[in-house]
Legacy VTK file of the C-alpha trace (Angstrom):
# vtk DataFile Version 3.0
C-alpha trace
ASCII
DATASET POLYDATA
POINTS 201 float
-45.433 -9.845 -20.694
-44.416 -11.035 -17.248
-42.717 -7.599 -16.552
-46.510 -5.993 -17.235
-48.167 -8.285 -15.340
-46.109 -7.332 -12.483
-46.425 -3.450 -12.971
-50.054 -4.327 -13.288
-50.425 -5.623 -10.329
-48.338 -2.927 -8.608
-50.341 -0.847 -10.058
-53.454 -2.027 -8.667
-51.821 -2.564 -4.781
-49.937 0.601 -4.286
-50.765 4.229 -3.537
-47.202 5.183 -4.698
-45.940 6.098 -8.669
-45.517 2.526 -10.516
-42.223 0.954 -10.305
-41.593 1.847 -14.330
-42.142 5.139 -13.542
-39.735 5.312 -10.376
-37.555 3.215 -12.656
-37.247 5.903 -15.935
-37.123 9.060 -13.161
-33.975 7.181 -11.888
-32.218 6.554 -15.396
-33.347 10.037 -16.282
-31.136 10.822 -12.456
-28.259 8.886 -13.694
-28.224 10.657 -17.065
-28.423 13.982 -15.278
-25.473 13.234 -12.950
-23.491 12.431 -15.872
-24.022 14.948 -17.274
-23.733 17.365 -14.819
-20.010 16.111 -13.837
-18.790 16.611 -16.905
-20.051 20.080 -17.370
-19.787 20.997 -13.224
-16.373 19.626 -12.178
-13.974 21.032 -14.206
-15.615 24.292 -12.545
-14.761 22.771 -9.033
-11.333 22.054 -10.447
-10.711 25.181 -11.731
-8.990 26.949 -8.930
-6.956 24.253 -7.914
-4.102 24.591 -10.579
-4.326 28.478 -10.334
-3.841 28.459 -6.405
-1.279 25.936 -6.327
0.707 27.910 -9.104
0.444 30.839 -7.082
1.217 28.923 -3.684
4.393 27.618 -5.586
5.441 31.227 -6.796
4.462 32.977 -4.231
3.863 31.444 -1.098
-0.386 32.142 -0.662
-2.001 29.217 0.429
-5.321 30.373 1.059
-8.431 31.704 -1.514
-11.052 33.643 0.497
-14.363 33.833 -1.891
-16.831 36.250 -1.335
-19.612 38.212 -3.306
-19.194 41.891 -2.200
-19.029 41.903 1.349
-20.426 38.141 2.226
-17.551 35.687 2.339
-19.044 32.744 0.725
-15.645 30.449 1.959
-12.035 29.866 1.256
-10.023 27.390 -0.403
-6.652 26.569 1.534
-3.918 24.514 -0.514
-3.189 21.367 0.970
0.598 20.686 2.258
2.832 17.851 2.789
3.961 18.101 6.355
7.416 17.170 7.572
8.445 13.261 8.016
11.235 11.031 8.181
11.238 8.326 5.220
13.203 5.720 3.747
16.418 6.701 1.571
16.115 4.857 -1.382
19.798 5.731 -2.359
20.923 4.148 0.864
18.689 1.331 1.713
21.752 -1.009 2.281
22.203 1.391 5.780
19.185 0.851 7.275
19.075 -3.143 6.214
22.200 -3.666 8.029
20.585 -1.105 10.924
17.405 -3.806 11.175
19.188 -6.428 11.155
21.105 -5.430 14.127
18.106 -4.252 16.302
15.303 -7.382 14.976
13.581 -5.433 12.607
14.806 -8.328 10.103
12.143 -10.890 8.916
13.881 -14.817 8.439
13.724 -13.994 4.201
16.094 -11.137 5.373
14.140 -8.107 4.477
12.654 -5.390 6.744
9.824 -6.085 8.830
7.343 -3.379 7.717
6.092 -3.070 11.316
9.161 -2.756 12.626
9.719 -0.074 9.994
6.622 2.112 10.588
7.483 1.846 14.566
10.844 3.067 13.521
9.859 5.872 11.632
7.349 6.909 14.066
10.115 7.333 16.384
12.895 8.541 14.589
13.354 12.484 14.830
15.344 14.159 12.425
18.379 16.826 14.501
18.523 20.132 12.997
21.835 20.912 14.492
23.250 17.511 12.700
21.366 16.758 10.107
21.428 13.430 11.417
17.966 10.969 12.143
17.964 10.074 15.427
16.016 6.946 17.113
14.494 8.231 19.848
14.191 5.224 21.770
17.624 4.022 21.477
19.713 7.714 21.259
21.308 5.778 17.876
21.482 7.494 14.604
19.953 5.735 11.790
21.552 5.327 8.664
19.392 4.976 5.359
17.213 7.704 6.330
16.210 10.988 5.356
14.577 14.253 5.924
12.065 15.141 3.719
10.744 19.288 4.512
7.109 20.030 4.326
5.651 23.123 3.080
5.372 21.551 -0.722
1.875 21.473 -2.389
0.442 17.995 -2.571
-1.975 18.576 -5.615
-4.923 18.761 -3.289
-7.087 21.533 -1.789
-9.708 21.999 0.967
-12.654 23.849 0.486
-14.768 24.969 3.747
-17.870 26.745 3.693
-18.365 29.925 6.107
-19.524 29.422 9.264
-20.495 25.750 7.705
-24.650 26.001 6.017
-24.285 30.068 6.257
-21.961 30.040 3.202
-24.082 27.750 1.254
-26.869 29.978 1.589
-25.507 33.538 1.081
-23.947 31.872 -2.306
-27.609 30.402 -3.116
-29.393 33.471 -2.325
-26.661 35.481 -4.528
-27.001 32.771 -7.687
-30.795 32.569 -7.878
-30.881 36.137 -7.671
-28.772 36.581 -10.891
-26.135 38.906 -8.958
-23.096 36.124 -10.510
-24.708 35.914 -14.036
-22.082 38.399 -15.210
-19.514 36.212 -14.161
-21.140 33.230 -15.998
-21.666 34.354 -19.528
-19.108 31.798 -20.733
-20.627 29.009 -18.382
-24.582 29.903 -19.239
-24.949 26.095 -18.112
-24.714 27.638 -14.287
-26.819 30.683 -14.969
-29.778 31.466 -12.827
-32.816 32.298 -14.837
-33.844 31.914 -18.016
-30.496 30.887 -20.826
-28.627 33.952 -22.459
-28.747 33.971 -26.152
-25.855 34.128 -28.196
-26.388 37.770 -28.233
-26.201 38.283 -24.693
-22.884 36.359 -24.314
-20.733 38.841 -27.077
-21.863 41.837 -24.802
LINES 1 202
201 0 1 2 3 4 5 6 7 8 9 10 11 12 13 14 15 16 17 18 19 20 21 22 23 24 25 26 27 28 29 30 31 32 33 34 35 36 37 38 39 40 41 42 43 44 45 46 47 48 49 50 51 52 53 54 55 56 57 58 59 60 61 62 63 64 65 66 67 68 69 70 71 72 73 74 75 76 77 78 79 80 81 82 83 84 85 86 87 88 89 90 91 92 93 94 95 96 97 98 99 100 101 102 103 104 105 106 107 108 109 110 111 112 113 114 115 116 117 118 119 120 121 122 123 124 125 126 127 128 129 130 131 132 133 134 135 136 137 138 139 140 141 142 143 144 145 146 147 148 149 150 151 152 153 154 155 156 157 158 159 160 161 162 163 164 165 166 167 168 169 170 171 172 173 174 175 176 177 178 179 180 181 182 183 184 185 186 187 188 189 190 191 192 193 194 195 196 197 198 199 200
């Protein structure tokens, strides 16, 4: 009763929709974003595996998608790049190595600043294989060279020429040009739902 009285009053006091109403058009929000991520996203995702498999087997790294002649924008696999990181297999190496130069704490373990100041500066030598610290000229045991160039499960997407993109694909959907791609995903057609019919042809 309190809850009416309230609405009631609103109701009375405000040029705007009541606050139930505002209240069911946001659940009815909610239920649609819900919804729409699990229908939508594994249609985002969908490339991702694909591209990556391909990266893997044969080196492309980049997905340029375009309707006709419009370039609607390109998906680029994300790589790890090059770094110097801790050997796990030879951690012993580089505790005795930060002892030596203060990168010890008192409970005898590696100071994790000194660590990420040490890796910052280390360089790894092509000709030697060896990980160099460039402030000191000393090699570092305990560490090793990890190559880049390896897929890290990710991918960027960028739209062309940033809004332009956005629009040409827009234009393109709500024009029914993709429909004929979308007969198994009727969910993203433009216009009015296929019928079963439709899809078999």
């Amino acid at each position: 009763m309190a809850n009416d009285a309230v609405e009631d009053q609103q109701a009375e006091h405000s040029d705007g929709p009541r606050l139930s109403d505002t209240g069911l058009i946001g659940a009815l929000a909610r239920l649609l974003i819900e919804h729409q991520a699990e229908v939508i996203q594994p249609r985002v995702d969908a490339p991702k595996a694909e591209l990556i498999k391909v990266y893997i087997e044969g080196g492309q790294s980049d997905l340029v998608v375009r309707v006709g002649d419009d370039v609607i924008g390109r998906y680029k696999v994300n790589t790890a790049r090059p770094k110097v990181v801790v050997d796990q297999d030879n951690e012993e190496a580089l505790n005795k190595y930060a002892d030596k130069h203060g990168g010890t704490k008192v409970t005898i373990e590696r100071d994790p600043t000194w660590e990420k100041a040490l890796l910052k500066f280390a360089k790894y030598d092509e000709d030697t294989g060896l990980i160099i610290d460039t402030r000191s000229g000393e090699v570092v045991p305990g560490l090793k060279y990890e190559k880049g160039g390896g897929p890290t499960g990710g991918l960027t997407w960028t739209w062309e020429q940033g809004e332009v993109g956005k629009k040409r694909l827009m234009r393109l959907h709500q024009e029914g040009k993709l429909n004929h791609l979308l007969k198994e995903t009727p969910e993203l057609m433009a216009g009015p739902r296929p019928t079963a019919e439709d899809v078999q042809h």
